[in-house]
C-alpha positions in Angstrom: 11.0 61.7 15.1 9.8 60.1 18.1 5.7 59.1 18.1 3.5 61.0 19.8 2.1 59.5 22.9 -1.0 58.6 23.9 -2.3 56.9 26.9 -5.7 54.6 27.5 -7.4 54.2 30.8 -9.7 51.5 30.9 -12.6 50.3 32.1 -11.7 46.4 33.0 -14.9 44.7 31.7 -15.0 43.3 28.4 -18.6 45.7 27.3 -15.8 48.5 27.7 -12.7 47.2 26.1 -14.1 45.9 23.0 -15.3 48.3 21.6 -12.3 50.6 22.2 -9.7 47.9 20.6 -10.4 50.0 17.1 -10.2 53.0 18.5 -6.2 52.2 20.0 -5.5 50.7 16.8 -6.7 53.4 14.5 -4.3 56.2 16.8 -1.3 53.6 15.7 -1.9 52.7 12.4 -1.3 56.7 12.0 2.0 56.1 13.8 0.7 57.4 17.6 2.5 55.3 20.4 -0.4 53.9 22.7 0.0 53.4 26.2 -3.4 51.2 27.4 -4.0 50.1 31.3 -5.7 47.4 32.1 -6.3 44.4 34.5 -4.0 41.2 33.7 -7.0 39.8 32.5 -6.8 41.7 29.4 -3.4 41.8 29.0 -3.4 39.9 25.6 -7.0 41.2 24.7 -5.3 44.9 24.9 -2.0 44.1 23.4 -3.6 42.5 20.3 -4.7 46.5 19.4 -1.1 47.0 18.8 -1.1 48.8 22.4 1.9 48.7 24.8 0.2 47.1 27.8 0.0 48.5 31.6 -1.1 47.0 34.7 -3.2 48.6 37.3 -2.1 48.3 40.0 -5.5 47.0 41.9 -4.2 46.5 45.7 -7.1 44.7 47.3 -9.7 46.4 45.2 -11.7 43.8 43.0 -13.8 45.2 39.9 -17.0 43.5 39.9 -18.8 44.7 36.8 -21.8 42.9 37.8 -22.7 45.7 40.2 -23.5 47.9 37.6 -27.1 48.3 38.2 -25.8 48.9 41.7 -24.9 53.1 41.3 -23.6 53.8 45.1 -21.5 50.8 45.0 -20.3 51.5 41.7 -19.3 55.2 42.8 -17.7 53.5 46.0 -15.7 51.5 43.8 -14.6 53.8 41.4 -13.6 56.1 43.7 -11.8 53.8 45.9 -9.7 52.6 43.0 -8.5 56.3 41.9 -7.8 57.3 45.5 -6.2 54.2 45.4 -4.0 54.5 42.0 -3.9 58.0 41.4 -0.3 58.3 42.7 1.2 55.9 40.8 -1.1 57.1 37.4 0.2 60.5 37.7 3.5 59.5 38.5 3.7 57.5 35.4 2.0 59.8 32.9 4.3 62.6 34.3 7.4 60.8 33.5 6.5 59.7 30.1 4.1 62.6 29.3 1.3 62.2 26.6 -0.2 64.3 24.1 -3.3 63.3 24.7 -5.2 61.4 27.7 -8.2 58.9 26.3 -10.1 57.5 29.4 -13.5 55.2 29.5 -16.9 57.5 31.0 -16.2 55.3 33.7 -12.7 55.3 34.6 -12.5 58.3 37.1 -8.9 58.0 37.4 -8.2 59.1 33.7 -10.0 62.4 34.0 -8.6 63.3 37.4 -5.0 62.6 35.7 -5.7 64.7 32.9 -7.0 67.7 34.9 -3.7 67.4 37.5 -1.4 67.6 34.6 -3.0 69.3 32.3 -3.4 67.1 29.6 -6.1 67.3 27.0 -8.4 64.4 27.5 -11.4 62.8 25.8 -13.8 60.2 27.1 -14.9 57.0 25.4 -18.3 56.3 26.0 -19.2 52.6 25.9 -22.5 52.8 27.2 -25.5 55.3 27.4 -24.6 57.9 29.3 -26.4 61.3 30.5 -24.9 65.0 31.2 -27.8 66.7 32.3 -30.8 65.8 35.4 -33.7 67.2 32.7 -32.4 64.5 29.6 -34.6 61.9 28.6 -31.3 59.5 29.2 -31.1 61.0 32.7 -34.9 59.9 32.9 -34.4 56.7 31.7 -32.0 55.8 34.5 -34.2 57.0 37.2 -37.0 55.1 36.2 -34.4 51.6 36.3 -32.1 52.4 39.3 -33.8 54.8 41.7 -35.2 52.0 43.3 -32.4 49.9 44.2 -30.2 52.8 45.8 -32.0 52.1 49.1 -29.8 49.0 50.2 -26.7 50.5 49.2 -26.9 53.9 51.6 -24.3 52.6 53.7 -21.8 53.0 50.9 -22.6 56.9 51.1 -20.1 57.2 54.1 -17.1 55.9 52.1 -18.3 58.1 49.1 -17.9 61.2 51.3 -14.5 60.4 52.6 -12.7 59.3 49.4 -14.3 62.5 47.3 -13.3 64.9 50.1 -9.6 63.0 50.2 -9.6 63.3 46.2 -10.5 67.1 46.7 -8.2 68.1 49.0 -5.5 66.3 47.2 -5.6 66.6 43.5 -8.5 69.3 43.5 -10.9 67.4 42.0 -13.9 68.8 40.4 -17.5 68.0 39.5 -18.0 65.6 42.1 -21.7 65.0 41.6 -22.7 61.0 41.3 -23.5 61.7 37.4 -20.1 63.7 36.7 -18.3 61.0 39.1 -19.5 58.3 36.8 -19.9 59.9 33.2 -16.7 61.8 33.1 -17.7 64.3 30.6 -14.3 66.4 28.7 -14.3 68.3 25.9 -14.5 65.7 23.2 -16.4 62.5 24.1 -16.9 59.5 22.0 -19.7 57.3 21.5 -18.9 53.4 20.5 -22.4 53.2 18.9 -24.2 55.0 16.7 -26.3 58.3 17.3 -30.2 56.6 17.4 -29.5 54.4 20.1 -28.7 57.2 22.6 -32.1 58.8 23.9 -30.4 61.8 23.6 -28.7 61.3 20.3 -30.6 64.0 18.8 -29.3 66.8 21.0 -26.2 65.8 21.9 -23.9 68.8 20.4 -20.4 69.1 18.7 -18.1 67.5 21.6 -19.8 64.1 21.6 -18.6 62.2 18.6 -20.9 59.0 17.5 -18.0 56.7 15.7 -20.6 54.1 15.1 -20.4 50.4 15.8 -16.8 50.2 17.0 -17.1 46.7 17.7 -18.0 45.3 14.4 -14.0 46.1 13.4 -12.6 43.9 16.3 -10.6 41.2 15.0 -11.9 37.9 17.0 -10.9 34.5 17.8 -12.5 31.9 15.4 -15.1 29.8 18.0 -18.3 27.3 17.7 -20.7 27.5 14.7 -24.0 25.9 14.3 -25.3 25.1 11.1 -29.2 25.2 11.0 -32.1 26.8 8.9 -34.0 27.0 12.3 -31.2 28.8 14.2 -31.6 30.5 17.4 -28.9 32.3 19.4 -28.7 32.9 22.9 -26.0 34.8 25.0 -26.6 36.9 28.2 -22.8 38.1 27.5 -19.9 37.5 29.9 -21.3 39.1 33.2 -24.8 37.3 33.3 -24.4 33.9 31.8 -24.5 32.3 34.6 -28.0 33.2 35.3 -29.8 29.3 36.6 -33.2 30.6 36.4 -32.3 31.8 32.7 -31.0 28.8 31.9 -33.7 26.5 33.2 -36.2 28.7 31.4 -34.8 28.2 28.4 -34.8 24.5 28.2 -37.8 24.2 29.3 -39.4 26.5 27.0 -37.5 26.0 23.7 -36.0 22.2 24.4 -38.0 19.7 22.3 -39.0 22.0 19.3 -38.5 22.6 15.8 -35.9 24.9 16.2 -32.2 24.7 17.1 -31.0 26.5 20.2 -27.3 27.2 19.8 -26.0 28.9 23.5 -22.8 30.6 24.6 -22.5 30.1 28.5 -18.4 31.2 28.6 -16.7 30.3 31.9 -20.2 28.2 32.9 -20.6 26.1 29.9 -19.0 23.1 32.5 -22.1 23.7 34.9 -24.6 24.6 32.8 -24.1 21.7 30.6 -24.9 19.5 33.6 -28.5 20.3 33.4 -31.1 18.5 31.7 -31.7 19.9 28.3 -33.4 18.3 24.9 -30.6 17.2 21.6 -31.8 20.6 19.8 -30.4 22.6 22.6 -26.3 22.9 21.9 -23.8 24.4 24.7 -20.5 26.5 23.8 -18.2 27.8 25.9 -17.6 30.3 23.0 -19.0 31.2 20.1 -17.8 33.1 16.5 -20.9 35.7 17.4 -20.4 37.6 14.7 -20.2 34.6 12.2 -23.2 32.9 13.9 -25.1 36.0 13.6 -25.2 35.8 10.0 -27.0 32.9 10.0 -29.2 32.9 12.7 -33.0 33.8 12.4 -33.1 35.0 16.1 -31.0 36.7 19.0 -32.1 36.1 22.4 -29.7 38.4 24.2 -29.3 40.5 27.7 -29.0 43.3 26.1 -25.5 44.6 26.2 -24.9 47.5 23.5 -22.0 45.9 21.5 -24.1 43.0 21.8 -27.0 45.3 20.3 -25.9 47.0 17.4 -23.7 43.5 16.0 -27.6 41.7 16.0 -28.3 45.5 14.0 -25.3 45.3 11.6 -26.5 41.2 10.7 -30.1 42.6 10.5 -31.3 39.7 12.9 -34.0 40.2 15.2 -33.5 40.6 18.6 -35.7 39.2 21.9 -34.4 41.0 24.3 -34.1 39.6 28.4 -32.3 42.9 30.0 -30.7 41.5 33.2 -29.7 44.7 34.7 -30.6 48.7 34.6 -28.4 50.0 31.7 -29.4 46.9 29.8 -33.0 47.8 30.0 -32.5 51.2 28.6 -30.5 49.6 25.8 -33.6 47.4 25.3 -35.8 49.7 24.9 -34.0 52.3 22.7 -33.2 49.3 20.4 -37.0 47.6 20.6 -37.9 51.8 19.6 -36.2 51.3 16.9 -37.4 48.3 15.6 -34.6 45.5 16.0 -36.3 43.8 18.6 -38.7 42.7 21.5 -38.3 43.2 25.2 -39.4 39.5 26.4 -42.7 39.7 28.5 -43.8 36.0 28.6 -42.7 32.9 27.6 -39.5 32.2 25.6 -41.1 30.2 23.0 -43.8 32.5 22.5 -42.2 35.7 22.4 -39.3 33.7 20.1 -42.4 33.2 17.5 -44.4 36.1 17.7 -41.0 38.3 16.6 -39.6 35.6 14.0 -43.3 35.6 12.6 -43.8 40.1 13.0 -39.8 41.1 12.2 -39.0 43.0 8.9 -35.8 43.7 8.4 -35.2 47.2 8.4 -32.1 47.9 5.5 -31.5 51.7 6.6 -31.4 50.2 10.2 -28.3 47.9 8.8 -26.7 50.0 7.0 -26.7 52.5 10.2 -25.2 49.8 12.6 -22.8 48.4 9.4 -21.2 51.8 9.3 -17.9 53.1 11.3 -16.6 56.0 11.0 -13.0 55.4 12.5 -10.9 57.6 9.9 -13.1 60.4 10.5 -13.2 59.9 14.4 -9.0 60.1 14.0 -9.1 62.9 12.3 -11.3 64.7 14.6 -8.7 63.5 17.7 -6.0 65.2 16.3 -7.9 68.9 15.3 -8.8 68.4 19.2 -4.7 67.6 20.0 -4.0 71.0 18.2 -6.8 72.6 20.2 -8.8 73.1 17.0 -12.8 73.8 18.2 -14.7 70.7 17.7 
């Protein structure tokens, strides 16, 4: 009998694929047929999830996920790209028709698919995200973006035109900033687990918390660092190219007792050009999750897969949020007691959390815990049209 199908919008950025690589390879080890689209970039990243891998087909558009604090030039971007694709998505899906449609909050293009065929579809939600203007999530973002929307009102124009285009074409609905970038269906899952959503608590049967996703990524073996006195830095793959960051850091933690073991990525070349003291070790990459084990500090951006693997190794976090989402991750996680939002000096605030941190073994146990089989399960009731 031929394998249900199943196709995967993503988000091109790795904060989004990550954490849905054991999501794709749960739906085939059950014997689904995935379908996954992607940017070249993550051609072999996707395909290593067993998935059969598609190309979007980008044009001239360029996905700059370092705009992400930016919301009106994120909206003019997302829907640029599915006025852009949709033809050739729907096309596609049409011809080769799945059972099921699974689409990142953020990919736009996946719901409107879904709703023009209708197919059943379900949104993975890689980040926080908020359905309604009175949530304390909903508040939370106000409080870190409404401030920088002021530059970007020129982008309001092309907003207008491509949602009116994507009305009047493929009848779009909800077309509200918050429904144009947290595509809410009727099943929605969460790649983390409940407590770190503001909202976690009220959040009702159609949003699914699998837990930390990410911790059941296979990875690459990379750079270890073998110390007693071990601290870890990595501002992720968007911002760790960040100078002043950088330069901060040497400064503050070069030339002390502890070693400073960093993962720069695609920068390690010019970031290893600056001065820094012999405790202070570059890496283009590192074995996080390895390193994590034995490290006695996490000084991080604040990215939620980032987050909840610190949680799962019950190593404390001092958090240095470089955008808007990331400070709302920072402070759910610093409520919860993994970790300190970084309001001084590096070498300070490194101290005063290494000297003040307990760990927390519920907490542990909470981000050690994935609830994949049970998150399968609940994907097919919602194939058959079983109530959530």
């Amino acid at each position: 009998m031929e394998k249900k199908h199943i196709i995967f919008y993503t988000t091109p950025a790795h904060g989004h694929i990550n954490p849905a690589l054991p999501i794709i390879s749960g739906l085939i080890e059950k014997g689904y047929r995935v379908t996954a689209y992607s940017t070249d970039e993550y051609k072999s990243l996707v395909e290593s999830s067993g998935a059969v891998f598609q190309p979007y087909d980008m044009g001239d558009i360029k996905f700059d996920t370092s705009i992400g604090s930016e919301l009106l030039l994120l909206t003019r971007l997302i829907l640029q790209f599915t006025a852009y694709s949709s033809p050739g998505l729907i096309a596609s899906a049409a011809k080769d028709p799945p059972a099921l449609i699974l689409h990142d909050t953020l990919a736009l293009w996946g719901r409107l698919t879904a709703d023009f065929l209708g197919i059943p579809a379900v949104s993975v939600n890689t980040i926080i995200t908020t359905y309604g203007a009175g949530s304390r999530a909903f508040r939370m973002y106000s409080r870190n973006f409404a401030l920088s929307t002021a530059p970007q009102l020129y982008a309001l124009k092309d907003i207008r035109k491509n949602t009116a285009r994507l009305k009047k074409l493929y009848g779009l609905q909800k077309t509200d900033m918050m429904n144009l970038l947290m595509n809410r269906e009727g099943m929605n899952i969460f790649t983390f687990p409940r407590c770190m959503h503001p909202d976690g608590s009220r959040l009702g049967k159609d949003c699914f918390f699998a837990g930390n996703t990410s911790r059941l990524r296979s990875i690459k073996k990379g750079d270890l660092l073998d110390s007693d006195k071990l601290i870890y830095v990595s501002l992720g793959t968007v911002f760790n190219g960040s100078l002043p960051f950088y330069r901060e850091l040497f400064r503050d933690l070069g030339e002390t007792e502890y070693d400073v073991f960093v993962s720069c990525g695609k920068n390690y070349g010019r970031l290893s050009s600056l001065p820094h003291s012999s405790n202070i070790v570059l890496t283009s990459f590192a074995d996080q999750r390895a390193v994590l084990e034995r490290a006695k500090l996490f000084i991080t951006a604040g990215g939620m897969n980032s987050l909840c693997e610190a949680a799962a190794a019950g190593v404390p976090m001092l958090m240095i949020p470089q955008q808007g989402e990331q400070k709302i991750n920072a402070a759910m996680a610093e409520r919860l007691g993994l970790g300190k939002i970084c309001r001084g000096g590096l070498y300070e605030g490194s101290c005063d959390i290494m000297g003040s941190f307990r760990r927390n073994e519920r907490m542990t146990d909470v981000f050690s815990t994935v609830r994949i089989n049970e998150l399968i399960t609940s994907l097919e009731d919602y194939m058959k049209g079983n109530k959530l």
